[in-house]
C-alpha positions in Angstrom: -201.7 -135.2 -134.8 -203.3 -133.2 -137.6 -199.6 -131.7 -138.2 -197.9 -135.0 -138.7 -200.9 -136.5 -141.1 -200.6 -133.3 -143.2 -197.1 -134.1 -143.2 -197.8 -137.9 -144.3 -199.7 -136.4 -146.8 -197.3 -134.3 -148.6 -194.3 -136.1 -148.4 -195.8 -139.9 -148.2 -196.1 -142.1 -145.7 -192.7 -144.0 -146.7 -190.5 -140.5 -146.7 -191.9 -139.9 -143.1 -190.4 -142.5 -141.8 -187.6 -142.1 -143.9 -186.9 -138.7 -141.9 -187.7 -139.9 -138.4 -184.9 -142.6 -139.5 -182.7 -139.7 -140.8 -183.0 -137.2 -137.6 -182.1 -139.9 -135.5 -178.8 -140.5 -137.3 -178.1 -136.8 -137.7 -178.6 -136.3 -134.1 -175.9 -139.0 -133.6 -173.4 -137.5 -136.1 -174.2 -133.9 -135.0 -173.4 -135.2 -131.6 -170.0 -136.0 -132.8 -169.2 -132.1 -133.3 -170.4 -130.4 -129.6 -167.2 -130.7 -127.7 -166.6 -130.1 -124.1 -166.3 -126.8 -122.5 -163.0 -125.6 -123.5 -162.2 -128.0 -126.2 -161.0 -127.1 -129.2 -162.3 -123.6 -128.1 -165.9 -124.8 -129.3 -167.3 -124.3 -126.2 -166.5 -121.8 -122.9 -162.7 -121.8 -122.2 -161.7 -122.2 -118.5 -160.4 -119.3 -117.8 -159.5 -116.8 -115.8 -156.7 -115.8 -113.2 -156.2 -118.6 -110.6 -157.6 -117.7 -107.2 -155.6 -118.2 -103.6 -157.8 -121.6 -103.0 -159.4 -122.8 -105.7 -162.6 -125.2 -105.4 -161.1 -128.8 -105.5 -163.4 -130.1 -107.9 -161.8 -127.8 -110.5 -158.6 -129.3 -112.2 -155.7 -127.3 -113.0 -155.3 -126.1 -116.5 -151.8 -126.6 -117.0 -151.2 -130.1 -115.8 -153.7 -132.5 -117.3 -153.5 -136.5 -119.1 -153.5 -134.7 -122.9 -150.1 -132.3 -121.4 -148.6 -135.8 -120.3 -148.5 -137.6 -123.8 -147.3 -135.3 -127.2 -147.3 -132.4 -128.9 -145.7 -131.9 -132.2 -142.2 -130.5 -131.3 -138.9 -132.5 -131.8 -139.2 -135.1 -134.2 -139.9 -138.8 -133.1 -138.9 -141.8 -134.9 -142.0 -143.9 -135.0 -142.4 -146.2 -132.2 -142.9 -142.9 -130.1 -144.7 -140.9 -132.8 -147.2 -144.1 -133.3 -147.6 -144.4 -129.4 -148.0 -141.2 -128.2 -150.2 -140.0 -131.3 -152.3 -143.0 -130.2 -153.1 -141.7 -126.8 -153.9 -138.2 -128.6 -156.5 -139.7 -130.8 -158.3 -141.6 -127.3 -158.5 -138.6 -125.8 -160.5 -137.4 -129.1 -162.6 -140.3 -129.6 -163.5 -139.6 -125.6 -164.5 -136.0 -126.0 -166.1 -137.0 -129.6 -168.5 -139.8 -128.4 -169.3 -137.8 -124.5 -169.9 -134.3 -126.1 -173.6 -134.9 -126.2 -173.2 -134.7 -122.3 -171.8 -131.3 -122.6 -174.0 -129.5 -125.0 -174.8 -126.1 -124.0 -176.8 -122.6 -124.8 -173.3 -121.3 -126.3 -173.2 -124.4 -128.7 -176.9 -125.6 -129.0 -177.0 -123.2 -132.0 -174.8 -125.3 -134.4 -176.9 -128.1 -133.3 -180.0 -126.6 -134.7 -178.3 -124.9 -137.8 -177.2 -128.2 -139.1 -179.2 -130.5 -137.7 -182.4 -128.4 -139.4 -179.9 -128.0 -142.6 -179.1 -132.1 -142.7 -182.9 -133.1 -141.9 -183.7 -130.8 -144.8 -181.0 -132.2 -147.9 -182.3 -136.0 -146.4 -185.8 -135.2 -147.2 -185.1 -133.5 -150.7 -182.2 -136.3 -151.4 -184.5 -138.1 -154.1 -185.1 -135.0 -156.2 -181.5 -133.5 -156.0 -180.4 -136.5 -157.1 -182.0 -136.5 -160.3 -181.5 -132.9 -161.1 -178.1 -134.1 -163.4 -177.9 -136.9 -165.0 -175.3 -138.9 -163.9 -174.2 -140.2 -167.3 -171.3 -142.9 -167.6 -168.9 -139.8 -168.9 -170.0 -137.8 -165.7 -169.3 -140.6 -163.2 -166.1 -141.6 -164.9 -165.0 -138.1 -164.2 -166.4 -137.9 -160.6 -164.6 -140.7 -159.5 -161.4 -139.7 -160.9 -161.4 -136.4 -159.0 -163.0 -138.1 -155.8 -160.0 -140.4 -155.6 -158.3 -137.1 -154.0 -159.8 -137.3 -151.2 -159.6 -141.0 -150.6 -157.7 -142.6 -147.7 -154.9 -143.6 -149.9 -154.3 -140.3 -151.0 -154.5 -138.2 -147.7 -152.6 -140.5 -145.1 -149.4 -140.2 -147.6 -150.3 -136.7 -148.2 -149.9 -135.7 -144.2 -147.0 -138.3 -144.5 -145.2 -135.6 -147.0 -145.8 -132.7 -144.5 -144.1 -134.3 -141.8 -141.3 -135.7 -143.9 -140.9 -132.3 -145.2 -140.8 -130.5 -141.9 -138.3 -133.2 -140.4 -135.6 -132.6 -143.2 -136.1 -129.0 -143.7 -136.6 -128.5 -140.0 -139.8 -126.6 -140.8 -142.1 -126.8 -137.5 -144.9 -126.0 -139.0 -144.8 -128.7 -141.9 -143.7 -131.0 -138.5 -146.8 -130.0 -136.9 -149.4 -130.2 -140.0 -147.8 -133.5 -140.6 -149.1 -134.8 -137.1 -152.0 -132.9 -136.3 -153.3 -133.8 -140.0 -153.0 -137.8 -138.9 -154.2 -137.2 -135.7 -157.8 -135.7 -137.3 -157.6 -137.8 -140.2 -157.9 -140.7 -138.1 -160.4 -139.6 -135.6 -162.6 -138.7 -138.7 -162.8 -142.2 -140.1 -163.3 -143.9 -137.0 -166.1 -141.3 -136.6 -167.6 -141.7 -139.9 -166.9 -145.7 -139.8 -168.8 -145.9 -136.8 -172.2 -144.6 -138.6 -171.8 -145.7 -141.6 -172.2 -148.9 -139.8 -175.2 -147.5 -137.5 -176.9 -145.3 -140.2 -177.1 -148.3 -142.9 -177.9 -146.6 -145.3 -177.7 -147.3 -149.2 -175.8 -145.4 -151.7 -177.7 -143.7 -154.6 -176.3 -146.0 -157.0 -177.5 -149.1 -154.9 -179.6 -151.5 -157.3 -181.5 -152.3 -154.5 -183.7 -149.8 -152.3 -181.3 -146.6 -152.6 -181.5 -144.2 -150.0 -182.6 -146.6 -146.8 -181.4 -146.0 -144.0 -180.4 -148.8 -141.6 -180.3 -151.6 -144.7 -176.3 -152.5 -144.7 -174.8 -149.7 -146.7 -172.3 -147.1 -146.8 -173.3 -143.9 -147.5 -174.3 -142.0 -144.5 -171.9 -139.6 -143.8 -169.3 -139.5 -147.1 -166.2 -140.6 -146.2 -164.1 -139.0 -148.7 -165.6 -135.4 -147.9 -164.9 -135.7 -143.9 -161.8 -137.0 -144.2 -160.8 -134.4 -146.7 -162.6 -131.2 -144.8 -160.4 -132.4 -141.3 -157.0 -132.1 -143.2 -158.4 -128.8 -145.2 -159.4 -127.6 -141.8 -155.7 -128.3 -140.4 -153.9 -126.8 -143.0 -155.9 -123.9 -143.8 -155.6 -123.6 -139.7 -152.1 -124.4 -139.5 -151.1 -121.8 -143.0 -153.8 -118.9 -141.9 -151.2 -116.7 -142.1 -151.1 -117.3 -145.7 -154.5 -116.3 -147.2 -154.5 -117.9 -150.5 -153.9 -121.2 -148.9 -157.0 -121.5 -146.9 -159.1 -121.1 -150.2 -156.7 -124.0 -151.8 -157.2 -126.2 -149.5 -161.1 -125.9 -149.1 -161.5 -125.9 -152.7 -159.9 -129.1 -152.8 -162.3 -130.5 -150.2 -165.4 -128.7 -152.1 -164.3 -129.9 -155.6 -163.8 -133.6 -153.6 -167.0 -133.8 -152.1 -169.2 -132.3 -155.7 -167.2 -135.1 -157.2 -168.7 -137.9 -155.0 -172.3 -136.1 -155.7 -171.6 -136.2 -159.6 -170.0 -139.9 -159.6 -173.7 -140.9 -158.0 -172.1 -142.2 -155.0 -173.5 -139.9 -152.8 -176.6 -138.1 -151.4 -176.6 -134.4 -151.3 -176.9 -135.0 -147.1 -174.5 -137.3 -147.1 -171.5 -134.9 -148.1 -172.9 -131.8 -146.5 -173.0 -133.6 -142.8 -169.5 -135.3 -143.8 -168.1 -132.2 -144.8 -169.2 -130.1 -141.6 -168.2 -133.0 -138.9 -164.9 -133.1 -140.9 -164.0 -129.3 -140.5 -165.3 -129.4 -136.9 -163.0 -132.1 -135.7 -159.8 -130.6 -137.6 -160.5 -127.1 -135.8 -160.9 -129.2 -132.8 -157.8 -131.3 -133.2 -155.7 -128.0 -134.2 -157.8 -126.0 -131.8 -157.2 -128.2 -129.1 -153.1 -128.8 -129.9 -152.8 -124.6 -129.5 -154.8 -124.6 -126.1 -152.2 -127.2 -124.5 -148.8 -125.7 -126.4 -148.9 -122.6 -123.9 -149.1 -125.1 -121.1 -146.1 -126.7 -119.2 -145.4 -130.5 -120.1 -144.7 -132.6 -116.8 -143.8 -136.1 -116.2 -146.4 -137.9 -115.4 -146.2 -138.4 -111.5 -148.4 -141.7 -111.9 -148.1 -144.7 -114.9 -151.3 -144.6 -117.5 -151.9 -146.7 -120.4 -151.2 -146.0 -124.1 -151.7 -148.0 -127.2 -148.1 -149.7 -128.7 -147.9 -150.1 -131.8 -145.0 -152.1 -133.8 -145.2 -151.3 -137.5 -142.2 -153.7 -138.5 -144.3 -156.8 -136.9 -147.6 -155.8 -138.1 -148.7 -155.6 -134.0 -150.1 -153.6 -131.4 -151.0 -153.7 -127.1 -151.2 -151.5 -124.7 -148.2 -150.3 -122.8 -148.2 -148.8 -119.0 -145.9 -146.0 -119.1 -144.4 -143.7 -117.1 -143.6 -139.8 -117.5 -143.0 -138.7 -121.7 
């Protein structure tokens, strides 16, 4: 008791409660990044050489509902493409929104590295946020070099990298192309899905900046998570290349300073952004290499994936059977 009225003392009553809102938030969005055993290789990998009668309760590695729907390879027109990268992406959004069920003592680390990190840039938000000025020449800037890393820019960008790879018959380009979708669209349903629980208000709000849970769109940045998944793809995809790595997380870097400097932002807001985005690209890339070694079968039994019709503007569901 004595800890927590020191604390009130110090920081004001107002910012204490400002922080217990914050943690609770970060605890959902950190959430977000502790995959399941084995995913992503983010937590233990089920290994190991297959025994004579294995327990029942443990599935086999090489036939599983992820093997069943696609992995970059041939090129698809897009009624395929569309369908089958849809089923990826609910697999994602699955092991997303259930990892807090699998944290463990082998990933309960990054938990407390950034959850102590975000806590920290939430509580000194209000003074590193005056600590430039912010001046009409400095946000005109910032928001020209922030539109980078906006939606607009990105989707058409991974767009390029498959186009490439399907006329130049470059697999890699093929692969970055899809896998740069797939984690560009499970990072803005991620980051969609708290901005709308965190609520809270950009610094540039006229009204109550900073507040969490008041209708606003700040908490995490969209632009940096969106940006660090594809840098995280690419740089994953091109490792074998090492000045592109540095490229494409300086883009993301110089992205996310620009939303800080265009006073759109909170210093929090683009750190936590910027470290779910690179978790879920290693996990979407990390996750794509574990199931390429593995054998691809029919499916023996129908399951449902999303349909998608971009020439009528519709979508369902569609019960399918084998690839």
């Amino acid at each position: 008791m004595k800890g927590t009225l020191s604390l009130a003392r110090l920081i004001g009553v107002t910012d204490c409660l400002r922080l217990a809102a914050a943690l609770t938030v970060v605890q959902i969005a950190l959430s977000a990044q502790t995959f399941p055993p084995g995913a992503g290789g983010l937590g233990p990998a089920v290994a190991g050489v297959p025994q004579e009668s294995p327990p029942r309760e443990i599935p086999n590695p090489i036939e599983d509902r992820r093997d069943r729907i696609y992995y970059p390879g041939d090129t698809e027109s897009i009624k395929p493409l569309s369908r089958k990268l849809g089923g990826n992406i609910l697999l994602d959004q699955k092991d997303i929104w259930t990892s807090p069920f699998h944290m463990n003592r082998h990933n309960a680390k990054w938990w407390i590295l950034f959850g102590g990190a975000a806590a920290g840039l939430v509580v000194g938000d209000h003074y590193t946020q005056h600590r430039i000025d912010h001046s009409p020449g400095q946000v005109s800037v910032g928001d020209n070099i922030s539109r980078a890393g906006a939606v607009y820019v990105v989707l058409p960008e991974v767009a390029a990298f498959y186009s490439v790879g399907v006329v130049a018959d470059k697999e890699t380009a093929r692969e970055t192309g899809v896998l740069g979708a797939e984690a560009l669209l499970d990072s803005l349903i991620v980051s969609e899905v708290l901005k709308t629980a965190a609520g809270r208000r950009r610094p540039d709000s006229a009204t109550e900046p900073s507040e969490f849970f008041d209708s606003g769109a700040s908490f995490p940045s969209g632009h940096a998570i969106e940006s660090w998944a594809l840098a995280s793809v690419i740089a994953s995809e091109y490792h074998a290349k090492p000045w592109v790595p540095f490229v494409a997380y300086g883009l993301a870097g110089a992205v996310s300073v620009s939303r800080y400097v265009a006073n759109r932002h909170y210093a929090s807001d683009l750190v936590t952004g910027a470290a779910m985005g690179w978790f879920i690209g290693r996990y979407v890339y990390h996750t794509h290499m574990d199931h390429a070694i593995h054998r691809h079968p029919a499916a023996a039994a129908p399951f449902i994936m999303p349909e998608i019709e971009p020439g009528t503007k519709t979508y369902s569901l569609a019960l399918v059977w084998g690839r």
